[in-house]
N, C-alpha and C positions, 0 to 999 in steps of 0.2 A: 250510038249503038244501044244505049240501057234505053235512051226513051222509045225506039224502036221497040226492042222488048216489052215493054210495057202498054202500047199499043196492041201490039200484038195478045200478049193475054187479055186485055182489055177487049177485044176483036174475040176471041175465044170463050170468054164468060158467055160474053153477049148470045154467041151463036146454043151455049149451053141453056142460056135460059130461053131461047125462042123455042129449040126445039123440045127442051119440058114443057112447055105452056102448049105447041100444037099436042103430045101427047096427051097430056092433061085433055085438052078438048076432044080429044078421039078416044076417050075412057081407056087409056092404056099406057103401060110403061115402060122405056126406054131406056138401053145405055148408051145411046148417043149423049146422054149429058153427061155422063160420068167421064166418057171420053173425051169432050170437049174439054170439063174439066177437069181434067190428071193433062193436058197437053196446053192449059193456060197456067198452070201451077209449073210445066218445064218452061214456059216461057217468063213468068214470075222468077224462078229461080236463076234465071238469064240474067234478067233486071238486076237482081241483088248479088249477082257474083260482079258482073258488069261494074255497078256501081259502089262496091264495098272495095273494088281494085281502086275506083278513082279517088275514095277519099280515106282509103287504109287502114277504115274501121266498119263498125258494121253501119249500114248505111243508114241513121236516124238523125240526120241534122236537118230538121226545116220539115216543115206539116206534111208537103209533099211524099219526103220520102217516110217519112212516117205513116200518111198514108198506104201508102204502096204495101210496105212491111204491114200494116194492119190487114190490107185485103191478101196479100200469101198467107197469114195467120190462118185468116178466115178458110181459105180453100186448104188447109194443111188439115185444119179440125173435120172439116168436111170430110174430105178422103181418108179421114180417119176413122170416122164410123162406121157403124156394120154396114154389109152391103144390102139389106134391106130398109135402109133408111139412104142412102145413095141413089137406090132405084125407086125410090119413093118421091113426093115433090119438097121433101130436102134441099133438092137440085135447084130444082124452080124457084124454091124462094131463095137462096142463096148465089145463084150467080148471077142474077141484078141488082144485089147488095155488091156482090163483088167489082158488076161494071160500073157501080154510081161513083165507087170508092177509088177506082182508078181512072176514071173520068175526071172526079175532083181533083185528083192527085197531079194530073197532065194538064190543068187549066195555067194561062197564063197568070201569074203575079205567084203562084204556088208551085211551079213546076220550077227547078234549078237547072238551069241549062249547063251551067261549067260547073260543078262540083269543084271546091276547094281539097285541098288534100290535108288532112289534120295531122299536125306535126307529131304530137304525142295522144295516145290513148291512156284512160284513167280505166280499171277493170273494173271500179265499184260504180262508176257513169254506162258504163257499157253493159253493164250488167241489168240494171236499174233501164233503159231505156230499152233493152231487146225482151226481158220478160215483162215490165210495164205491157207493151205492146200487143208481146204474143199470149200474154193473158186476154186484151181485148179480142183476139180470136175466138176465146173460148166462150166467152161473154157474149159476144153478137150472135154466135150460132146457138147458144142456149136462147138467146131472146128469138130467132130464127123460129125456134122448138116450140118457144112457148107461144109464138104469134100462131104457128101450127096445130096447137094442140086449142088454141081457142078459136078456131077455124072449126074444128074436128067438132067440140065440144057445142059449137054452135049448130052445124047439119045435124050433128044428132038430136037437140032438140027442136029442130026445123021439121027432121022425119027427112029430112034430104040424103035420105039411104041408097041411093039409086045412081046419083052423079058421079059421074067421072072424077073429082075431086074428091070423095067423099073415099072413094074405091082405091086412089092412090094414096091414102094417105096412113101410117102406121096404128095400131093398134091406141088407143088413147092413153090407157098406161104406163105402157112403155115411150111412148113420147115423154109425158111426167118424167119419167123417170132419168130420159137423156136431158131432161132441162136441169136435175137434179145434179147428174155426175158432171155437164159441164160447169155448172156452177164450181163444181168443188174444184173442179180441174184450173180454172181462172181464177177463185180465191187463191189457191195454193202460188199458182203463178206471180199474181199481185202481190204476195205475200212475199217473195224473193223478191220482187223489184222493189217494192217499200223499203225494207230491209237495207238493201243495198241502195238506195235512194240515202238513207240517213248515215250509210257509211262512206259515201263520195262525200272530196271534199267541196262545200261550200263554194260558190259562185251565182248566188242568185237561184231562181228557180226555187224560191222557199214557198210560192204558192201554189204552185202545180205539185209541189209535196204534198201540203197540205190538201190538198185536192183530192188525189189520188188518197190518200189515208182516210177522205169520207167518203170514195165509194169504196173503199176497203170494209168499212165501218157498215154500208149498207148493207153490202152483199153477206155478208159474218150476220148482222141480225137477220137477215130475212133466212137466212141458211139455219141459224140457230132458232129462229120461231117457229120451223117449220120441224126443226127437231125434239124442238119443247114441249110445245103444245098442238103443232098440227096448223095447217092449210089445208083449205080446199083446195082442188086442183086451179080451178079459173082463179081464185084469190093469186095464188104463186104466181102460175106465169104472166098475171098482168102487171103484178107488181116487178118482175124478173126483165119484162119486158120494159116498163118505166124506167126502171133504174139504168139500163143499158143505153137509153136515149139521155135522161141525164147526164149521165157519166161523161158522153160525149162531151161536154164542156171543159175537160179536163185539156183538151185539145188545145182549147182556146187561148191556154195559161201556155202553151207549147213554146 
């Protein structure tokens, strides 16, 4: 039944980012994406009741459901923004982030077909693994922002004023600026899961610690350079964007 679920939001991203991208091409904006996804995030929330029943915690054992938990993250921040960044192409770049990430997730050798059931839960592991995670929500749709905002940054010095892309896409400021607040909303996140990463007890996993504590480290400088001394806008989010691709390797250490 969960991998059902997850299919099925998988099925629903997808359908959210076709139909952004025909709008996109028809110079106009839609809430058919928004609706597709608020109705893959109920099916995502499926997934993870489904599967938190099977293994009696929250369900982060194996890259897989990790994944999974990464892309809800993803569409939780989304639908969390205003709604003219919703109806903006937000949508569009975010819900084929969200079906690559649940496609990855349902591949065989990565997808868990019988879920173990975990005899005992530690709260300082479960803590440490659920905001680790839901901070990369925060993180991916900030890089989301900023690959948007250097999109923007580009038609305008194109003079590409006229496009259909150009016309859905938010204000360039205030894009900055949601690159900004999610930044801080994932530091702070990251910041509880470190935290509580160094007050579970010991079992291995001292290098995905240490991992997570250097993009901890990155994201804190680029936040604080940007507060010291100032960015440009393109400087920030390409850097915002790099980091968010790096970080990924943290994964790896999973």
């Amino acid at each position: 039944m969960d991998r059902w679920f997850l299919i099925a939001a998988t099925a629903l991203a997808a359908a959210g980012g076709i139909t952004g991208m025909l709008s996109v091409h028809q110079g106009t904006r839609s809430r058919w994406t928004v609706i597709w996804m608020i109705a893959a995030f109920a099916a995502q929330m499926g997934f993870l009741y489904v599967r938190g029943q099977a293994r009696g915690a929250c369900p982060l054992t194996g890259i897989g459901e990790i994944m999974a938990f990464l892309a809800w993250s993803l569409t939780l921040f989304y639908l969390a923004v205003g709604p003219a960044y919703r109806l903006s192409l937000l949508g569009v770049f975010t819900a084929p982030l969200v079906t690559i990430i649940q496609i990855l997730a349902l591949l065989p050798g990565v997808w868990d077909a019988h879920p173990i059931r975990i005899p005992a839960t530690d709260p300082w592991r479960e803590t440490h693994a659920a905001m680790s995670v839901l901070s990369y929500g925060a993180l991916a749709l900030a890089a989301v922002a900023g690959v948007m905002f250097l999109v923007l940054d580009r038609q305008l010095k194109d003079h590409h004023l006229q496009s259909g892309l150009f016309r859905n896409l938010p204000p360039v400021r205030e894009l900055l600026k949601s690159v900004v607040r999610l930044l801080w909303i994932g530091v702070i996140l990251l910041s509880i899961g470190v935290v509580a990463g160094f007050m579970m007890p010991r079992q291995g996993g001292t290098a995905h610690l240490i991992a997570a504590c250097g993009v901890w480290i990155g994201y804190a400088v680029l936040l604080g350079v940007r507060q010291v001394r100032g960015l440009t806008g393109r400087k920030f989010a390409v850097v915002a964007v790099l980091l968010f691709v790096g970080s990924l390797s943290v994964f790896a250490l999973v």
